[in-house]
C-alpha positions as CSV (number, residue, x, y, z in Angstrom):
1,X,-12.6,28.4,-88.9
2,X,-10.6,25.7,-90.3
3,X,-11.0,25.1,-94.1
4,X,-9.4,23.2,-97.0
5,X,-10.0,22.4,-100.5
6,X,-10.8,19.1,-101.7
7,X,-10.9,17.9,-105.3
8,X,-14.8,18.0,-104.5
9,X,-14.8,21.6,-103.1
10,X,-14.3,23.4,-100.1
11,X,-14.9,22.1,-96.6
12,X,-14.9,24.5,-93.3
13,X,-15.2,23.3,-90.0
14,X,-15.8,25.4,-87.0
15,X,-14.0,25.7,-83.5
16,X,-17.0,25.1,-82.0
17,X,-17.8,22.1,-83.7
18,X,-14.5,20.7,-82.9
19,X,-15.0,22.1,-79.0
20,X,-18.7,20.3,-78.9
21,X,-16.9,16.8,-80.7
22,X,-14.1,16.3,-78.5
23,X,-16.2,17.7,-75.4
24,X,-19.2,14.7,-76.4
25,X,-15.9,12.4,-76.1
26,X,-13.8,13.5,-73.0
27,X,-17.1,13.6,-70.6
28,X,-17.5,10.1,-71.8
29,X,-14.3,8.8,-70.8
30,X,-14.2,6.8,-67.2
31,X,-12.8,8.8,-64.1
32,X,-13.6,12.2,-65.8
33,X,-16.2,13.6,-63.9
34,X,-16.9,17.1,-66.2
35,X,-14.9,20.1,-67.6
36,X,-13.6,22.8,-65.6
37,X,-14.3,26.2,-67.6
38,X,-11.1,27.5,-69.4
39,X,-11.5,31.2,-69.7
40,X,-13.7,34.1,-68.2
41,X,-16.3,33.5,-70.6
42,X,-17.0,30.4,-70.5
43,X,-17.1,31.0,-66.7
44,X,-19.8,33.7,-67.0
45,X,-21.7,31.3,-69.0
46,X,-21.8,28.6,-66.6
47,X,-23.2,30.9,-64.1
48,X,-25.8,32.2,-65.7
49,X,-26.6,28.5,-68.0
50,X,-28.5,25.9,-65.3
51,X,-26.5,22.9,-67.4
52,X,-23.0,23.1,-68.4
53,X,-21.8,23.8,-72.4
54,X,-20.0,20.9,-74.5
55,X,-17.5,23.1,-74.9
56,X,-16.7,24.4,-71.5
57,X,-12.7,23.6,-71.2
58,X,-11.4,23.3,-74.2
59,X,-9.6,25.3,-76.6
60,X,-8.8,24.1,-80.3
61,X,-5.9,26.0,-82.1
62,X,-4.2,25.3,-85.7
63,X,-5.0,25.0,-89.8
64,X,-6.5,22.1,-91.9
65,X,-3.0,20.2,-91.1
66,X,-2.7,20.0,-87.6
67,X,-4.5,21.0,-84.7
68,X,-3.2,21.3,-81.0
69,X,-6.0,20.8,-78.2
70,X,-6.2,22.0,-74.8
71,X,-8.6,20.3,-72.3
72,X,-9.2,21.5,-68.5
73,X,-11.1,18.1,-66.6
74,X,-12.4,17.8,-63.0
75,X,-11.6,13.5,-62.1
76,X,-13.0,11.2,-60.2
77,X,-10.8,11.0,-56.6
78,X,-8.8,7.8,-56.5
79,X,-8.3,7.4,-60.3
80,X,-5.1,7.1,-61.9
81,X,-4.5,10.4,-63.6
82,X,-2.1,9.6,-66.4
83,X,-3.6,6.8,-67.2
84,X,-6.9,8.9,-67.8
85,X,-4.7,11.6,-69.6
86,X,-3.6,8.4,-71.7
87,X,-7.2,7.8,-72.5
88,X,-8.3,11.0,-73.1
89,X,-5.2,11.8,-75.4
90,X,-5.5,8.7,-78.1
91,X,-9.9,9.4,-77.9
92,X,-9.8,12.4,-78.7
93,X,-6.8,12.1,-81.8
94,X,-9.0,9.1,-82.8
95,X,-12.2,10.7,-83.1
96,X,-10.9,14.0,-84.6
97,X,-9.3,11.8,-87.1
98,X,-12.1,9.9,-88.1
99,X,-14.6,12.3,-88.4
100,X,-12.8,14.9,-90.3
101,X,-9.9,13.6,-91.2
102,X,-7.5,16.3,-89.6
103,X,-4.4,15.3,-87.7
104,X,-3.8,16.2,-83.9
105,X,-0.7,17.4,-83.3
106,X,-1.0,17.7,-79.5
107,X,-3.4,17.0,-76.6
108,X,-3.1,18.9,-73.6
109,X,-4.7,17.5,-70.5
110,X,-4.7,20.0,-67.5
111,X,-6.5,18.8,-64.2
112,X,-8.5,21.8,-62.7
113,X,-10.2,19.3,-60.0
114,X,-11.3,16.3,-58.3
115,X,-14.4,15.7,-57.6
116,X,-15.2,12.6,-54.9
């Protein structure tokens, strides 16, 4: 849980909101075909869940100042990977900004696959 204080009150925003935001983003980005699960958990999930979780692949570490995100994607065969890193990288610190207003220190993109 990530919380500040405000002059309005307290705010906290949850891993797994962040996980399910930046998940909503990254699938939605051209030449990523979906996310490669990330720990054993999320692995058992995805075998016993029919359709795969937003926040399969991803893991969101830091405070209210900076965040540091680490994605695992399966790409499309034939694409350029770093220029889909590149894409995925200034997405997702865009849309984290904008929506709540924390800063992303670092984006980590590791390829688990390629898909055809």
């Amino acid at each position: 849980m990530i919380a500040y204080e405000t002059r309005l009150g307290k705010i906290d925003i949850s891993e797994a909101y962040l996980s399910k935001l930046i998940g909503h983003e990254v699938t939605s980005c051209f030449g990523v075909v979906g996310m490669a699960p990330s720990s054993n958990r999320q692995r058992i999930y995805g075998l016993i869940s029919k359709n795969q979780a937003l926040d399969t692949g991803i893991k969101v570490t830091g405070d209210a100042d900076m965040i540091n995100v680490e994605l695992h994607i399966v790409v499309t065969y034939g694409m350029n990977i770093n220029a889909i890193a590149e894409s995925i990288t200034e997405k997702v610190r865009y849309v984290v900004g904008e929506a709540t207003g924390i800063n992303v220190n670092k984006v980590i993109v590791k390829v688990d696959g390629i898909k055809e």
